[in-house]
C-alpha positions in Angstrom: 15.0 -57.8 -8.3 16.7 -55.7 -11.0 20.4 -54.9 -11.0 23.2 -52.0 -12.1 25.0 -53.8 -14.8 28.5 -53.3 -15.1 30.2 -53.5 -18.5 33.8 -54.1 -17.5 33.0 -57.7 -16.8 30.5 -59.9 -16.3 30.0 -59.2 -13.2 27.2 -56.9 -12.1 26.9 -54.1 -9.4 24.0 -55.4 -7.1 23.0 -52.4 -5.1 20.2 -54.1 -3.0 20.8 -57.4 -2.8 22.5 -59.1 0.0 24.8 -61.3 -1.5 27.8 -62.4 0.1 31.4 -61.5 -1.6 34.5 -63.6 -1.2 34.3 -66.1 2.4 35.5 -64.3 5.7 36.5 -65.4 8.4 33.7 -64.6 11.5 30.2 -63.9 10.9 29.7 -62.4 7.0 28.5 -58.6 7.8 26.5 -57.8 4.9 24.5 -54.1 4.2 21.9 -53.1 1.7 22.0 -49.4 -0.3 21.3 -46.8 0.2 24.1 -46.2 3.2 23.0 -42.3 3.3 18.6 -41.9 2.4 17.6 -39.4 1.1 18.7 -36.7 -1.1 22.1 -36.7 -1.0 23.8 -35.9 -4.2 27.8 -35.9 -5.3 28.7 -37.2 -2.0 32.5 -36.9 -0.9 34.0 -39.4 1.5 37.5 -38.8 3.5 38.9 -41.2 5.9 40.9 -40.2 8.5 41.9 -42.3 11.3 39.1 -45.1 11.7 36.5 -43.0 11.0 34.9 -41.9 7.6 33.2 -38.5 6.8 31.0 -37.3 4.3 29.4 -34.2 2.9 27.0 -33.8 -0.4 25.2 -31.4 -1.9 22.2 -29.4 -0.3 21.2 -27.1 -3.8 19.1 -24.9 -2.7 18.4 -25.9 0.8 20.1 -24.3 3.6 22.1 -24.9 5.9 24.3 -25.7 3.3 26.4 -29.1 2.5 25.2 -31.8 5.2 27.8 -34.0 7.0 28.1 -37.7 7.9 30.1 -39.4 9.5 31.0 -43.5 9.9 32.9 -45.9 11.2 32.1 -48.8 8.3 30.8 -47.1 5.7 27.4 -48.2 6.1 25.6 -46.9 9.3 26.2 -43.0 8.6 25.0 -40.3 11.7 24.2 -36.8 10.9 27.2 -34.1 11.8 25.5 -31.0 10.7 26.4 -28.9 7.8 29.5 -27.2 6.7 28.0 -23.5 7.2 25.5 -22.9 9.4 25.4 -19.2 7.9 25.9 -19.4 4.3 29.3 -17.5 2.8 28.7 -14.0 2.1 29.3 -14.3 -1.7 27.0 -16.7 -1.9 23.4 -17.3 -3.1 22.4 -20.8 -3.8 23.2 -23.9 -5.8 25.3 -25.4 -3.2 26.7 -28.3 -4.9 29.3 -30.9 -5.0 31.5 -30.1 -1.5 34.7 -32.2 -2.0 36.4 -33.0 1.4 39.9 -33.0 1.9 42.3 -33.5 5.1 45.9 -32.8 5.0 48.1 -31.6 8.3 44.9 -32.0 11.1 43.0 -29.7 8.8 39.6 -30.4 7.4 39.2 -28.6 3.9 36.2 -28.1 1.6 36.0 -27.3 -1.7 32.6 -26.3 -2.8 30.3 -24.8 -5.8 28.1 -22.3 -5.3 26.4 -19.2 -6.8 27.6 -16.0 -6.7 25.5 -13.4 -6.0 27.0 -10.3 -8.3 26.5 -12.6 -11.5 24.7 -15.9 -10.8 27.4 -17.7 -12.1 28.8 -21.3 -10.5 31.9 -20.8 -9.3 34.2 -23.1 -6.1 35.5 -21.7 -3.0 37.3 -23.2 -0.1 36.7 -23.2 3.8 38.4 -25.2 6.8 38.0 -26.6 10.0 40.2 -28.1 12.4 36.8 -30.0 14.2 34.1 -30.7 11.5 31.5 -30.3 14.2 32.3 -26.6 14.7 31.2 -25.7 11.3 34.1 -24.4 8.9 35.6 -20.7 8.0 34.8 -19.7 4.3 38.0 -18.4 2.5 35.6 -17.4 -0.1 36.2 -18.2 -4.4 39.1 -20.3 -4.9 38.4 -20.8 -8.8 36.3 -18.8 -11.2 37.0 -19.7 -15.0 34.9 -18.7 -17.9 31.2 -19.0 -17.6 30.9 -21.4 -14.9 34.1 -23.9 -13.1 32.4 -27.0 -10.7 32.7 -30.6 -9.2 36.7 -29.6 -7.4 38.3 -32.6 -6.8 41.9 -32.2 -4.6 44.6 -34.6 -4.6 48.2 -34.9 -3.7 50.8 -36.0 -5.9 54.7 -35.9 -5.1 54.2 -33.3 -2.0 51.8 -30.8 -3.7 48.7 -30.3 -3.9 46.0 -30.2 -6.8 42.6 -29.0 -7.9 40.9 -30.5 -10.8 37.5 -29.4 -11.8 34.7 -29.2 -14.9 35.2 -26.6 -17.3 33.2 -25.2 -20.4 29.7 -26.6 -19.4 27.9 -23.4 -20.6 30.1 -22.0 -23.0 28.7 -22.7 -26.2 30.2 -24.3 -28.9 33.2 -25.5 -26.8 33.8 -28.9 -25.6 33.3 -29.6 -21.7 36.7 -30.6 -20.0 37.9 -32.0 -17.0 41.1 -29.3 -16.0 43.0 -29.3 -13.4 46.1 -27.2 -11.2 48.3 -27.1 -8.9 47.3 -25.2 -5.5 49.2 -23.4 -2.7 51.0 -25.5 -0.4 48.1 -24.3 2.0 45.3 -25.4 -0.4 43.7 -22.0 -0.3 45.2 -20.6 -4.1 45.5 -21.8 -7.2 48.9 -20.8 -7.9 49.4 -23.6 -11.1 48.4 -23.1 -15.1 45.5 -24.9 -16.2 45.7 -28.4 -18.0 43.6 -30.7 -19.6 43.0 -33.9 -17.8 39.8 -35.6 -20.2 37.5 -34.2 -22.6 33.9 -35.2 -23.5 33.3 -36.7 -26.7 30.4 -35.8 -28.3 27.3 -38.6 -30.1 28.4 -41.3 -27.2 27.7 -41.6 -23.9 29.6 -38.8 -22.5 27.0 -36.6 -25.0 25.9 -34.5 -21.5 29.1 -33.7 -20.9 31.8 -34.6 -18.5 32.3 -34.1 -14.5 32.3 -35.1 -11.2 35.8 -37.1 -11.3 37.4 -39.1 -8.7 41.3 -39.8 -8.7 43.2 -42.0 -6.8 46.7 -43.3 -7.3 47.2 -47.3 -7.3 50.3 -48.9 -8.0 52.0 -46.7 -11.0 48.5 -45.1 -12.5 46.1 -42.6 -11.4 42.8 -43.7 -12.0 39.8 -41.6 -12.5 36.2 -42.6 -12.3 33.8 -39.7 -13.7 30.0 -39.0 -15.1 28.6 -38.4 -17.7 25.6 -37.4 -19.4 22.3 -35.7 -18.0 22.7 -36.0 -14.1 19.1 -35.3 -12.9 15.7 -35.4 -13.1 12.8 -37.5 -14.5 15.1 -38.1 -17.9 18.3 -38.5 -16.5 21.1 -40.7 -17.9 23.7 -40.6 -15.9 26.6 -43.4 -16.2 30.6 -43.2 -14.9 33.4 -43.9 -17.0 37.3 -44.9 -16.0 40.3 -43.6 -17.5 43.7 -43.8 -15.8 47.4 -42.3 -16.5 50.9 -43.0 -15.2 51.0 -38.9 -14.4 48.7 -36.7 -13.7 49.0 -34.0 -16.1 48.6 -37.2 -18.9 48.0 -38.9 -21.1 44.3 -40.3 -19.5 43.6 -43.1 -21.0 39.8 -44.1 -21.2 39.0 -47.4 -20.4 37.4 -48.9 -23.9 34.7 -50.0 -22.3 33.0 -47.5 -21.0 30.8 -46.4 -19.2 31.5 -48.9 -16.7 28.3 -48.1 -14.7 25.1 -47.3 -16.0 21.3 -48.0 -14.4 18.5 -49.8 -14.7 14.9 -50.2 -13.0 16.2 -50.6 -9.4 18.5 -47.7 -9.3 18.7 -45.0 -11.7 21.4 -42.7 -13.1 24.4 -43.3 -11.2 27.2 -41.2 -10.8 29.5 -38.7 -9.1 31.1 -40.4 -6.0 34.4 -40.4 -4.9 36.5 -43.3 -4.3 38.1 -44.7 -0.4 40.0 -47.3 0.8 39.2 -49.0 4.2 42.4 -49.8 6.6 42.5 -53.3 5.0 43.2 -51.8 1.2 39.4 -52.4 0.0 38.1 -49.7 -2.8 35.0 -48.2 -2.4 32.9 -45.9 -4.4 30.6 -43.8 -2.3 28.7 -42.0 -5.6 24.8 -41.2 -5.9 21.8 -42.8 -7.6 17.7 -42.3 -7.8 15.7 -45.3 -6.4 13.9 -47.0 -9.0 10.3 -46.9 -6.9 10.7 -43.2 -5.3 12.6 -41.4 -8.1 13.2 -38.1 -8.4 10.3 -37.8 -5.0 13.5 -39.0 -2.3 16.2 -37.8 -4.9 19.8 -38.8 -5.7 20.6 -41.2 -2.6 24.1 -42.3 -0.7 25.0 -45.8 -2.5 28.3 -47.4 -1.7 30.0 -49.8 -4.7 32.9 -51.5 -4.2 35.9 -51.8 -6.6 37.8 -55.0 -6.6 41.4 -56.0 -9.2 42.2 -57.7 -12.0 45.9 -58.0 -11.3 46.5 -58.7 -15.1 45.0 -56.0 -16.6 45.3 -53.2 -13.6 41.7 -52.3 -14.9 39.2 -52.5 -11.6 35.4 -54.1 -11.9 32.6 -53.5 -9.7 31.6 -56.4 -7.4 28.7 -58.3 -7.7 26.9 -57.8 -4.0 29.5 -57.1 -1.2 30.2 -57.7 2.6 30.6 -54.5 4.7 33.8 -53.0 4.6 34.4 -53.1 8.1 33.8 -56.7 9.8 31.9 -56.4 13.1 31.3 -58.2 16.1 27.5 -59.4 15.1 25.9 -58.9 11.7 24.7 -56.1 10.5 20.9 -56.5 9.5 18.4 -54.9 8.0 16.3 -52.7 10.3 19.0 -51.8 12.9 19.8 -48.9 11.5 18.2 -45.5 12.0 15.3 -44.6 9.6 15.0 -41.1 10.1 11.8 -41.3 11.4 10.6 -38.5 14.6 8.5 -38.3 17.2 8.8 -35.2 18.8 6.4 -34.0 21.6 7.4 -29.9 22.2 6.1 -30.7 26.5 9.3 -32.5 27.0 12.7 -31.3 26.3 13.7 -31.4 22.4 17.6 -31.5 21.1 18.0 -29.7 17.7 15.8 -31.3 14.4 17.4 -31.3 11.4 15.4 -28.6 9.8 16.1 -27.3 6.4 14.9 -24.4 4.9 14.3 -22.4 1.3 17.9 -20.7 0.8 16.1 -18.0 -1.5 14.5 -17.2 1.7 15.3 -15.7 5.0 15.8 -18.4 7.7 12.3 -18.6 9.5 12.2 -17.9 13.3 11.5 -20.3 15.2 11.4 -21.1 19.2 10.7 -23.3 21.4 8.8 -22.5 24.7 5.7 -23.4 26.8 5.6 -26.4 25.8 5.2 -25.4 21.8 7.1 -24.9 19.0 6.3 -21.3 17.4 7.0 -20.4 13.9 7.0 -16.5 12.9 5.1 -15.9 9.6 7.0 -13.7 7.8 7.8 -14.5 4.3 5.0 -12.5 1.6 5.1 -15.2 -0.3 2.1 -18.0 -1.3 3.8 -20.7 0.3 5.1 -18.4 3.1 7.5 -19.7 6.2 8.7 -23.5 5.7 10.8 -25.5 7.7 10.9 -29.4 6.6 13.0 -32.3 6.5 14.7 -34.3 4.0 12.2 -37.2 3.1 14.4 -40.8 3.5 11.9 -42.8 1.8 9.2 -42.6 -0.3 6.3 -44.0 1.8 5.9 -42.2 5.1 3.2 -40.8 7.5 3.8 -37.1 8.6 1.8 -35.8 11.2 1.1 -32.7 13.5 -0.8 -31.6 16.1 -2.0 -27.6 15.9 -2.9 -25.1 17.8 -5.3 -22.8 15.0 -4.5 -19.0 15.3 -7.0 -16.4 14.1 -4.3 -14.8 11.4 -2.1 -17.2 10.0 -2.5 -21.1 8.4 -0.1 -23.4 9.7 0.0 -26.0 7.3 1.6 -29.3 6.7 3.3 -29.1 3.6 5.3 -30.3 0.3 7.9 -28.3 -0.8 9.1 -27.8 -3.8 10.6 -24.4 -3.9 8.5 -21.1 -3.6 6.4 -21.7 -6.6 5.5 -25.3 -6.2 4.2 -26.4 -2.8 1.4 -28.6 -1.2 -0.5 -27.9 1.9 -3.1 -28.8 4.0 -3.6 -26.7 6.9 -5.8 -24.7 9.9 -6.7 -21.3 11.1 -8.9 -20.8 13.3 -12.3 -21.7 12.0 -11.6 -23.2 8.8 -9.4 -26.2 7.5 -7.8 -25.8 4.0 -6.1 -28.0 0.9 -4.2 -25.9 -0.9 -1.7 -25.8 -3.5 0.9 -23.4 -5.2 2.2 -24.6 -8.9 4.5 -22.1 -10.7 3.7 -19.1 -8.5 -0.2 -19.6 -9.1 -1.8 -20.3 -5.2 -5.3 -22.5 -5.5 -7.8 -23.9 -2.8 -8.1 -27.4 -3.5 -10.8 -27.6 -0.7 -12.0 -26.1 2.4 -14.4 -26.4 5.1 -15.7 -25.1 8.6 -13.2 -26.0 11.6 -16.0 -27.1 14.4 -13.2 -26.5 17.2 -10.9 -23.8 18.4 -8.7 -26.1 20.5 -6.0 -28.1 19.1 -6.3 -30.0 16.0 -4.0 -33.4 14.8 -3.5 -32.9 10.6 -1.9 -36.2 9.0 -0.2 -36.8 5.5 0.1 -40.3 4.3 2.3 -40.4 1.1 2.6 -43.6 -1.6 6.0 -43.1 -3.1 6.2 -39.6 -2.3 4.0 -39.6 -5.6 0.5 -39.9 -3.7 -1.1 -38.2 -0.9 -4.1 -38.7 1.4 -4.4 -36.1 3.8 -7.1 -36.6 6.9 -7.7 -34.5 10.9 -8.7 -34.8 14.0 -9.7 -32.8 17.3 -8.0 -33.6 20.3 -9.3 -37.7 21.2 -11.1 -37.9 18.1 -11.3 -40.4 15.0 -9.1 -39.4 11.9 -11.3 -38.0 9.5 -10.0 -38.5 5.7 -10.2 -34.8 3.8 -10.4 -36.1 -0.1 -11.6 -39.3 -1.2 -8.9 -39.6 -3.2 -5.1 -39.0 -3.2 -3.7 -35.3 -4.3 -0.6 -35.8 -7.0 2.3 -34.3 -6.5 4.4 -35.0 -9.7 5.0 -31.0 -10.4 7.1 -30.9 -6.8 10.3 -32.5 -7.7 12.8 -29.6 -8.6 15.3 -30.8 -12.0 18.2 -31.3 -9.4 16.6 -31.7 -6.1 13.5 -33.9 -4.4 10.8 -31.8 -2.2 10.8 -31.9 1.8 8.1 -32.4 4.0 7.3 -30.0 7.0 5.4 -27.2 8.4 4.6 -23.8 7.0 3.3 -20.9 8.1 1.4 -18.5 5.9 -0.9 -15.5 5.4 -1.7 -11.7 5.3 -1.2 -10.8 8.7 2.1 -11.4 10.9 2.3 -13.8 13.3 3.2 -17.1 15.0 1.6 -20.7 14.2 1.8 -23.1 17.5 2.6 -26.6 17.0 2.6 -29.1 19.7 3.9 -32.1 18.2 4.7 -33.5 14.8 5.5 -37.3 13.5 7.6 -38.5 10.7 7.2 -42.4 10.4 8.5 -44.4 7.3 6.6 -47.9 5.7 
């Protein structure tokens, strides 16, 4: 089993291994990454009181920003999102939300499009109960071409935002600035200075962003990324630097990067840094799994940072116990998987769904003992509403009831050019695909039944799929003889989620009875 090597030391940053840190008294608690599956890019972790929260990026996935919550660090349960309707200036690339709690408020600071010019800019919303959803006080920070990756921190009674600057203004360097804000977070009311800028021909080549501060002892420390974040050829590493004041000098540790991957997790990086009640250092940032890749996306992976009292510097520990000790181990397999069975007869809470944000939200309802989804959306890949895919491997399955003028398929979304389906109308079942806007039959054939009709996707590393049917009591029936590829799904920044569309010429409502997610 490979490992993250760490360059500050000899030590190395064992993501999945279970070794055991220094002795404890009690059972040793132990935990495995990823603590958050799935796609789940720049997280942000607060603590307040004994219980940690964190949010990450949804790109262009609505609702926007998902939220976790913990009591250790390790076994993480869905909140909801930050906005359930997305803020009116708003129109995708919802990236990098940066929690923050001062005075019983919840703040976040977030990147997102804006609408009037497409440009990346951060705004601020609050809550006072993170499971109420927050209030959007709109941009906070626009600067140049594009400002991202906010980052707030106290220091001395006020409050600051720091942030990346220059990434597409060419022929400047990038820069990590920062300000002060209003004593109610909601202005930036300070002038701009530099905290760190990238070099250029080493490894902070891609640029620098997504810092972390924290204030130990006389220094601020920073951990930050650079390099190309995402996709098939990312090379994402972190780097320290630290300062005895904020506004500087940062001095960068001369070893960097300090974190870089290898064939078990790839491309490491943006994460922000907490400390448990006991004074442990822990680095909740994201990486891609080195078997699923860019198909599961940037995952939830928890580091720890440990001291070398000498030299003030901090290395990354080699394997680590939990951060919170419990009353019986934590093993493997106790924790939720994310897998559903869902049976629309009996009563159903609310499914994570997410959905295309370029899109209207598709209507859906539940009644008579079916969940109906309106077909709405004149597109090739028409109505989706999926769910974010925890592991590679996985079974998804539904159980239809065909309708004379739309195809409800199962599907694999990429965005609304780049989709796989296999579906049923009435009559006919259908394979089909949409790469770059361009819709194609793979296959079709007759339907020999109008009553309901169980469609099954088995993925291999979200890289492979073999799709098979059934009527009502009958044997599954494979479709293809041979797996359908999916490389072209993966978006640069985001991995594809797995669902239920509705499609076709005519308006109406598919009628699913049931649908499966189990992982392998």
């Amino acid at each position: 089993m490979k490992s993250i090597y760490i360059t500050i030391t000899t030590f190395f940053l064992f993501f999945q291994g279970l070794a055991q840190s220094r002795p404890q008294p009690g059972p040793t608690v132990t935990y495995r990454n990823p603590v958050i599956a799935g796609d789940f890019a720049d997280p942000s972790v607060i603590r307040v009181g004994d219980t940690y929260y964190a949010a990450g990026t949804s790109s262009e996935w609505a609702p926007a920003y998902p939220i976790y919550s913990s009591k250790d660090l390790v076994n993480w349960a869905y909140v909801g999102p930050v906005f359930t309707a997305l803020p009116e200036w708003t129109m995708g690339s919802y990236w990098a939300p940066e929690l923050y709690h001062r005075n019983g408020i919840f703040y976040v600071y977030y990147t997102a499009r804006r609408k009037s010019d497409q440009r990346s800019f951060i705004g601020v919303a609050t809550t006072r109960d993170l499971r109420k959803g927050f209030t959007d006080h709109g941009i906070l920070l626009e600067w140049t071409s594009e400002a991202i990756d906010a980052f707030v921190l106290e220091d001395q009674g006020k409050l600051y935002i720091t942030w990346k600057a220059y990434g597409l203004d060419k022929g400047k360097a990038i820069e990590l600035l920062g300000a002060e804000l209003s004593p109610d977070g909601l202005k930036v009311t300070g002038k701009a200075f530099t905290l760190l800028t990238a070099e250029r021909g080493n490894w902070e080549a891609g640029g620098a962003e997504g810092q972390a501060l924290f204030k130990r002892g006389r220094y601020f420390y920073m951990l930050y990324s650079g390099n190309t974040c995402c996709g098939a050829n990312c090379n994402y590493q972190v780097g320290l630097a630290r300062a005895e004041k904020l506004q500087g000098p940062w001095q960068k540790y001369a070893g960097n990067p300090v974190l870089v991957g290898d064939d078990t997790w790839k491309c490491p990086g943006h994460g922000t840094v907490v400390t448990t009640p006991d004074n442990r250092y822990f680095y909740l940032h994201h990486a891609y799994n080195g078997t699923d890749f860019t198909f599961t996306g940037r995952q939830g992976v928890l580091s720890e940072l440990v001291w070398d009292e000498q030299t003030q510097w901090p290395v990354f520990r080699y394997g680590t116990t939990t951060p919170a000790q419990a009353e019986s181990p934590i093993r493997m397999g106790q924790k939720t998987d994310g897998s559903l069975a869902v049976n629309f007869e009996k009563p159903v809470g609310d499914l994570p769904w997410v959905w295309d944000v370029s899109l209207p939200k598709p209507a859906f309802s539940v009644a008579g003992g079916s969940f109906k989804i309106q077909n709405t959306v004149a597109t090739p890949t028409g109505n989706f509403l999926g769910f974010v895919v925890k592991k590679g491997t996985y079974t998804f399955s539904t159980t239809i009831e065909p309708q004379p003028d739309v195809l409800q398929s199962i599907t694999l979304y990429g965005d609304a050019a780049n989709a796989l389906g296999f579906g049923v109308r009435q009559g006919t079942l259908e394979l089909w695909q949409v790469k770059e806007g361009v819709r194609q039959i793979l296959k079709s054939q007759p339907l020999p039944t109008a009553s309901a009709v169980h469609l099954q996707l088995k993925s291999r590393f979200g890289q492979l799929y073999d799709f098979s049917w059934s009527t009502e009591g009958g044997k599954p029936e494979p479709f293809l003889p041979m797996p359908v590829g999916g490389g072209y799904l993966p978006r640069w920044d985001r991995a594809p989620r797995v669902g239920l569309s509705v499609s076709g010429e005519k308006q109406g409502y598919g009628v699913v009875r049931s649908i499966g997610m189990q992982y392998h």
